[in-house]
KETOR-908457 format. One record per atom (N, C-alpha, C, CB): residue in one letter; x, y, z. Coordinates in steps of 0.05 Angstrom, whole numbers, padded with zeros to 5 digits, always signed. Glycine has a CB too. Layout:
aXYZ;...
***
This chain:
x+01617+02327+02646;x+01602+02328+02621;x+01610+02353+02606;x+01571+02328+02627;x+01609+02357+02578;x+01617+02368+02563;x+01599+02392+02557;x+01622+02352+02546;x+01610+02418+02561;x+01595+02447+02552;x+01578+02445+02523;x+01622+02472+02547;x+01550+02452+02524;x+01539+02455+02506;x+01557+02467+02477;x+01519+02470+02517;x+01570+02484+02484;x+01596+02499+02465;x+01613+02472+02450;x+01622+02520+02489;x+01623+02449+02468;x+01629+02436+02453;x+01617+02414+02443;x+01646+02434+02459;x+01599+02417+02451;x+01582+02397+02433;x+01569+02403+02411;x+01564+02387+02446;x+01562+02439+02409;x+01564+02450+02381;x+01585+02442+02357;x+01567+02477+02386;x+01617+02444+02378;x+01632+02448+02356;x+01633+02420+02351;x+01658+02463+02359;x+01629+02400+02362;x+01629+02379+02355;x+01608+02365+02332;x+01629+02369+02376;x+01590+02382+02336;x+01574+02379+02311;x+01582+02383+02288;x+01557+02392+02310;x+01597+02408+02283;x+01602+02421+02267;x+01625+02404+02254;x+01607+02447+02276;x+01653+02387+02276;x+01660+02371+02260;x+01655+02347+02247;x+01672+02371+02264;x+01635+02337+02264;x+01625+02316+02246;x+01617+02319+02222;x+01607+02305+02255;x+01599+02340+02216;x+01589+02349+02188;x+01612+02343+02172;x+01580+02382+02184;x+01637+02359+02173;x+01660+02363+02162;x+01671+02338+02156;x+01676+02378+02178;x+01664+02318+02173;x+01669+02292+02161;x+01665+02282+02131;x+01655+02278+02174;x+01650+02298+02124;x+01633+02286+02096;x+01657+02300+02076;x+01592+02304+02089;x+01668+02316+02084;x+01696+02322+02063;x+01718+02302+02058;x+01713+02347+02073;x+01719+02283+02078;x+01733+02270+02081;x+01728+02240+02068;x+01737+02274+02104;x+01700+02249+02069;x+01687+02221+02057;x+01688+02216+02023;x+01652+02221+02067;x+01679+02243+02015;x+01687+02252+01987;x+01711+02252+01977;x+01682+02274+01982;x+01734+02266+01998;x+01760+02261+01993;x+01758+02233+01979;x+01778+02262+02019;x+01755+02208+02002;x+01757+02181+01992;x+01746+02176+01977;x+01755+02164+02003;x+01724+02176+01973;x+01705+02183+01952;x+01712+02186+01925;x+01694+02204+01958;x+01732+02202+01915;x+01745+02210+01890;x+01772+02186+01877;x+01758+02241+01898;x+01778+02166+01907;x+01806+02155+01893;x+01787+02130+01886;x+01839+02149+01915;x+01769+02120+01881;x+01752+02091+01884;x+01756+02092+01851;x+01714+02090+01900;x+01764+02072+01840;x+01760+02065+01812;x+01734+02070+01795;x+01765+02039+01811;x+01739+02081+01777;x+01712+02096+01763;x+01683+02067+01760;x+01725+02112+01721;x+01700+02054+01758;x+01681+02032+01757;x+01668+02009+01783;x+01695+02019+01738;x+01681+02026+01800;x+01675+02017+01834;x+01666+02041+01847;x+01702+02004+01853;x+01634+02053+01847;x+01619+02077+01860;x+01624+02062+01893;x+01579+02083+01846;x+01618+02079+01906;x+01618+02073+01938;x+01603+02060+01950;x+01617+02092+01953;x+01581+02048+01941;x+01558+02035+01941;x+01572+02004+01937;x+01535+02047+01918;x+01591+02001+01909;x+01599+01970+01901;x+01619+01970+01922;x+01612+01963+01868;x+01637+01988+01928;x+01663+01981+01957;x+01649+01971+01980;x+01682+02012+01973;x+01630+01998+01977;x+01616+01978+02006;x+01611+01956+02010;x+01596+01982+02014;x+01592+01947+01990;x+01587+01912+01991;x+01616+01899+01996;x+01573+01898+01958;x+01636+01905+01973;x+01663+01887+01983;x+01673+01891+02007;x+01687+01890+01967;x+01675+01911+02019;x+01688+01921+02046;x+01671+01902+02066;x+01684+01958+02053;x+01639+01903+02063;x+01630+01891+02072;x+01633+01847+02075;x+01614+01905+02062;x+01627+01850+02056;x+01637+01814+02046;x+01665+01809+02053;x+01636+01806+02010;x+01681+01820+02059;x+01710+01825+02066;x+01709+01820+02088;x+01723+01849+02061;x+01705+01828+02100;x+01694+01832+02137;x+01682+01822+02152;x+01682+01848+02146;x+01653+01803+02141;x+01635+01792+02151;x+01645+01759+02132;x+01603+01811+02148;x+01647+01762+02116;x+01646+01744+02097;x+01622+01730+02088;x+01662+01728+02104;x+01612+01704+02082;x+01594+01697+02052;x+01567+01708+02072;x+01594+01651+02035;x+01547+01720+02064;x+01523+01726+02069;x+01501+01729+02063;x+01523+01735+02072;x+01469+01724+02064;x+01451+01732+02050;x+01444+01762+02052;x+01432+01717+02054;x+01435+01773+02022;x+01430+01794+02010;x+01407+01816+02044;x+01412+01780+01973;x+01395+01801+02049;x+01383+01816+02073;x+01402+01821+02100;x+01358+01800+02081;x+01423+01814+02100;x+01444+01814+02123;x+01460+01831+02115;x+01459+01789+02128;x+01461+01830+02083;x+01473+01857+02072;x+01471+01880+02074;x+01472+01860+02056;x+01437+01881+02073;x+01418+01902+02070;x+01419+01912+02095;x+01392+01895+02060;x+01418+01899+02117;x+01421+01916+02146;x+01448+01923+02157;x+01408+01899+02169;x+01467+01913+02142;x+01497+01916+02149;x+01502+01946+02126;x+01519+01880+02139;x+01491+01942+02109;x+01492+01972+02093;x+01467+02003+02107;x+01479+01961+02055;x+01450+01990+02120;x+01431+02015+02139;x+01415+02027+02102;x+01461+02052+02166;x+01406+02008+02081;x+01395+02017+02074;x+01372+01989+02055;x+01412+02040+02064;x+01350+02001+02035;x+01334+01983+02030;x+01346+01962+02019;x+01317+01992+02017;x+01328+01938+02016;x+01337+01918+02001;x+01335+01924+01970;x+01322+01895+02007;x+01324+01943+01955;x+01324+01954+01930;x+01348+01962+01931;x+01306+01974+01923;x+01358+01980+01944;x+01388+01993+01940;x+01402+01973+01944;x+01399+02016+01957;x+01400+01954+01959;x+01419+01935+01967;x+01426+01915+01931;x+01402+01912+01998;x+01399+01912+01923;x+01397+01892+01903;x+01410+01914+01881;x+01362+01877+01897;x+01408+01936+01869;x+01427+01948+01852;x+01458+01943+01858;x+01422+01977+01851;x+01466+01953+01888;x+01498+01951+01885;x+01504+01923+01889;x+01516+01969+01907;x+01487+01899+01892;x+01499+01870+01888;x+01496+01875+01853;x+01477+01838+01906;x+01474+01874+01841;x+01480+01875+01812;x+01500+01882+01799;x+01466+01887+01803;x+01507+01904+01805;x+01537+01924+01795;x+01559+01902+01806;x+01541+01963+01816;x+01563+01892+01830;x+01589+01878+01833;x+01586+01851+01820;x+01597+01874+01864;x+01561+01843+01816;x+01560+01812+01806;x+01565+01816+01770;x+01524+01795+01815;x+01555+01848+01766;x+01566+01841+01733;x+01603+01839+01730;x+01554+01873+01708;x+01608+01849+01739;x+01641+01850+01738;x+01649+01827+01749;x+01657+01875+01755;x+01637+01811+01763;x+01652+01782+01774;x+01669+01795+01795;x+01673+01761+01749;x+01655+01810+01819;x+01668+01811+01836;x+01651+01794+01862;x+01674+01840+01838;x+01629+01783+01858;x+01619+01768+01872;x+01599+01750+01867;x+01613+01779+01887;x+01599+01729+01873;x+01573+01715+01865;x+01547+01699+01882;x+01584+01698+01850;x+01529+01697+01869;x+01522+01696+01887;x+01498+01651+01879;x+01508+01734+01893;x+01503+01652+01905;x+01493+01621+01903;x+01469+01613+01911;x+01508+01605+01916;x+01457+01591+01911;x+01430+01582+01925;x+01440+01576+01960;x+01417+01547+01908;x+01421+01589+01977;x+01430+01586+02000;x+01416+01547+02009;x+01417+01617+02019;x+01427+01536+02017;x+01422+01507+02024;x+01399+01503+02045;x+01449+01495+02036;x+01398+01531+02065;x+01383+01529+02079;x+01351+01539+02074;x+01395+01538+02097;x+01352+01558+02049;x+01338+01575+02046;x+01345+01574+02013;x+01343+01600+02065;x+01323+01559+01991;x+01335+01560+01958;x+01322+01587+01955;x+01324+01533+01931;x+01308+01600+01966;x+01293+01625+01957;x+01309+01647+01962;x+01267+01629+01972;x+01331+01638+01975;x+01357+01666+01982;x+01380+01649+01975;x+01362+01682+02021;x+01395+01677+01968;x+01417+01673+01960;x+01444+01685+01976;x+01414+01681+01935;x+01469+01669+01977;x+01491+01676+01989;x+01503+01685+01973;x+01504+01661+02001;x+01525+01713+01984;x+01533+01732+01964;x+01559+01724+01981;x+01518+01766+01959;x+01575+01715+01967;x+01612+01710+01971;x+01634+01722+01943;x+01619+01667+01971;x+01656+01728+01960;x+01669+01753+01935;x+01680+01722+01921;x+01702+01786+01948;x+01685+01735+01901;x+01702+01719+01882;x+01737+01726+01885;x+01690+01727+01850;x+01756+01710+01881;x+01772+01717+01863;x+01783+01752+01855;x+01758+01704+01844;x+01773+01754+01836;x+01771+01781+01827;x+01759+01804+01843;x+01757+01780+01805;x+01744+01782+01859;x+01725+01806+01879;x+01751+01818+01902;x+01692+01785+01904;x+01761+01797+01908;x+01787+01796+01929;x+01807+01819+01915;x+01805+01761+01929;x+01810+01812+01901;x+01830+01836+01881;x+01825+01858+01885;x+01829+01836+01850;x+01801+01856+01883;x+01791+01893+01880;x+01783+01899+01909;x+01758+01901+01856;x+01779+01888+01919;x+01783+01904+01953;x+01810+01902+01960;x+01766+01888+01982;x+01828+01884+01943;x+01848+01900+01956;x+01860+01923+01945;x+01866+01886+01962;x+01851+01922+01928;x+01856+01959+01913;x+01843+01976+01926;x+01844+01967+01882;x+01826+01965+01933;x+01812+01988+01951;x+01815+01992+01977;x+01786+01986+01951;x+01830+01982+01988;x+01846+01974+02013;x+01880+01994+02005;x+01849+01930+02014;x+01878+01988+01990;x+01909+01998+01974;x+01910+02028+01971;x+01915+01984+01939;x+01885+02043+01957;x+01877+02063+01949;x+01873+02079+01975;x+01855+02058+01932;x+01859+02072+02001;x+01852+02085+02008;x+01869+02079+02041;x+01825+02086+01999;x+01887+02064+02050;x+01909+02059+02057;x+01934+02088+02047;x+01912+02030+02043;x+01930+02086+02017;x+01950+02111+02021;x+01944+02131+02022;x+01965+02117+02006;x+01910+02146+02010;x+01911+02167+02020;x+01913+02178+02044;x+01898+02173+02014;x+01893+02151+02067;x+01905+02159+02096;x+01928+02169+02101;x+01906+02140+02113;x+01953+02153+02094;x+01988+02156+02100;x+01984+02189+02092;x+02016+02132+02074;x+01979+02187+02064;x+01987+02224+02059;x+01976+02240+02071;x+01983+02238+02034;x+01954+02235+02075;x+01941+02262+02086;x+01938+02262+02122;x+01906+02263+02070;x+01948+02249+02132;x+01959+02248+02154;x+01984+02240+02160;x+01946+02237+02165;x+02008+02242+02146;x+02034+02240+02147;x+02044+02257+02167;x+02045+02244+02124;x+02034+02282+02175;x+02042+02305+02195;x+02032+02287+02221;x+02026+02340+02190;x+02016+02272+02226;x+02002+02248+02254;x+02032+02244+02256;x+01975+02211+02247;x+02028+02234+02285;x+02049+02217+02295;x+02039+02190+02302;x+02063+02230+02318;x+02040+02160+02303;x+02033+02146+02310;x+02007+02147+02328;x+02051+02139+02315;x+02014+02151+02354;x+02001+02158+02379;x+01979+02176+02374;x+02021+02171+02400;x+01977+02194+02348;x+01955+02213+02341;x+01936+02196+02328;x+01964+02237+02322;x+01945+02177+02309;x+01928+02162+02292;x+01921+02147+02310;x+01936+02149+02268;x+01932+02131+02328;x+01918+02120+02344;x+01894+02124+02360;x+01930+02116+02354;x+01899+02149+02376;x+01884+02164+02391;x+01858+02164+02371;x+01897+02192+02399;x+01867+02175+02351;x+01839+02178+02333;x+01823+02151+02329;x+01847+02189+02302;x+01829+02134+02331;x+01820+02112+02321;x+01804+02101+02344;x+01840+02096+02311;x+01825+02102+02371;x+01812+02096+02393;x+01788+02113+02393;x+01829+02098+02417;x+01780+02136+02399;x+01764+02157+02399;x+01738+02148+02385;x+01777+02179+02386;x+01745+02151+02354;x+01715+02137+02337;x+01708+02121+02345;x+01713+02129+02313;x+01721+02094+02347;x+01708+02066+02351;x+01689+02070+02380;x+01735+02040+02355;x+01705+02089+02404;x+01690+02105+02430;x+01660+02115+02410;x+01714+02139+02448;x+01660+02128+02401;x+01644+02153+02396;x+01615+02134+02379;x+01664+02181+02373;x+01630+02108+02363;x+01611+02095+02346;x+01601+02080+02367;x+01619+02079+02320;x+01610+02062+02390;x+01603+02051+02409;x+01574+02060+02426;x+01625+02053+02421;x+01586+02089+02423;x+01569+02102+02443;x+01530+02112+02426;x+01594+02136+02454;x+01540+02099+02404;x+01516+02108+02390;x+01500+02082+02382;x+01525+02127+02365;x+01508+02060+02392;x+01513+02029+02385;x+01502+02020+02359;x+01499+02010+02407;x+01483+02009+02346;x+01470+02006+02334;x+01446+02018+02320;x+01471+01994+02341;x+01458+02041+02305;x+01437+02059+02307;x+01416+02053+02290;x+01446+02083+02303;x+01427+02032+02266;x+01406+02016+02237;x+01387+02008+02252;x+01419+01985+02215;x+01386+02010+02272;x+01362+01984+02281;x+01347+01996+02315;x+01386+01943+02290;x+01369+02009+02326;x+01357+02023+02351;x+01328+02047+02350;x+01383+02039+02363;x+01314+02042+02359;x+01300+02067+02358;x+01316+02092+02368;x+01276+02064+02374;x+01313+02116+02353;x+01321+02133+02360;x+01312+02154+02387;x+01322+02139+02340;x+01336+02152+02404;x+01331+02164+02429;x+01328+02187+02433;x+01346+02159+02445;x+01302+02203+02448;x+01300+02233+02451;x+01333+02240+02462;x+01272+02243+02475;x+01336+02265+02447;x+01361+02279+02456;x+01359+02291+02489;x+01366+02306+02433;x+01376+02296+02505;x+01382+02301+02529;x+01367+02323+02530;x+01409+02302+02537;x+01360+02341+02560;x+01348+02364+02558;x+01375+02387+02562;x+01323+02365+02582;x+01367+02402+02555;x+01394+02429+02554;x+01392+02440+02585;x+01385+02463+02527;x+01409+02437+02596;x+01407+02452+02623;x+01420+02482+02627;x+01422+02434+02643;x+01394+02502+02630;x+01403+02528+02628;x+01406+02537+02658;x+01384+02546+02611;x+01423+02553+02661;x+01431+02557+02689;x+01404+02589+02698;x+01475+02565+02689;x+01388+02591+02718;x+01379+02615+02715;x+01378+02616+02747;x+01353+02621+02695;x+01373+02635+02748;x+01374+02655+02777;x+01355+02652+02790;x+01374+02685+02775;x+01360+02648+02816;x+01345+02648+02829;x+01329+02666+02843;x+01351+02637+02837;x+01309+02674+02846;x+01287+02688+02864;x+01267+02679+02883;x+01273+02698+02850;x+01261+02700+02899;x+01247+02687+02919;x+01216+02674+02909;x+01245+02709+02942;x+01209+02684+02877;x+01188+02670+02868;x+01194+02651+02853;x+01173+02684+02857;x+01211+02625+02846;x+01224+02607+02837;x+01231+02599+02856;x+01241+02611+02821;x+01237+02598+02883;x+01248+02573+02901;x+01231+02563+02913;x+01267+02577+02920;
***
């Protein structure tokens, strides 16, 4: 098991993650906020879905959920239909155009990876990849898990003859 020390610093890089997130963050088309990728990245991946499948695949409300479907459905990047099983919900499938624009966004952020890890060697990106998918695993489902008390800190202390 891993020294309290590095599980500090490991904190510390995760935080640091969020630079990286912004990095990407900045190449998204002014008219695609991170909120509308997501839905496509999402619908991309899962494919045609109702708006509440969305909402838990995004880890946030169905209000927020229902703005960034709004935003992609004005641009005709997705639409959305009467579900057959359910006319009171609706299935959200990309369009066309919707396709287009994830793959720009696929395109966009495809290269910044390449550049900004061009010094990686194969086997590094890999490693990394293996690693997260480890690390997200290990946290499984967190939208929905109750959150588990953290471990106790084990301090090493001395022993005396009034302690044993």
């Amino acid at each position: 098991m891993a020294e309290q020390a590095q599980y500090e610093e490991l904190a510390r890089q995760l935080s640091a993650v969020g630079a990286v997130k912004r990095d990407m963050g900045r190449i998204l088309p002014p008219d695609c906020p991170a909120g509308s990728a997501a839905v496509l990245t999402l619908l991309g991946r899962h494919g045609d879905m109702r708006m509440s499948k969305l909402a838990e695949l995004l880890a946030v409300d169905m209000s927020v959920t229902s703005r960034h479907v709004a935003h992609v459905a004005a641009r005709g990047w997705i639409e959305r239909s009467p579900d057959p099983a359910d006319k009171r919900s609706r299935i959200l499938r990309l369009t066309p155009t919707g396709l287009e624009q994830l793959d720009e966004l696929s395109r966009r952020t495809t290269h910044l990876l390449a550049d900004r890890l061009s010094d990686w060697t194969d086997e590094e990106v890999g490693q990394l990849i293996r690693l997260m998918t480890r690390l997200r695993a290990s946290f499984g489902d967190c939208r929905s898990a109750p959150p588990r008390p953290p471990a106790p800190v084990l301090e090493e202390t001395t022993r005396t003859p009034a302690n044993t």
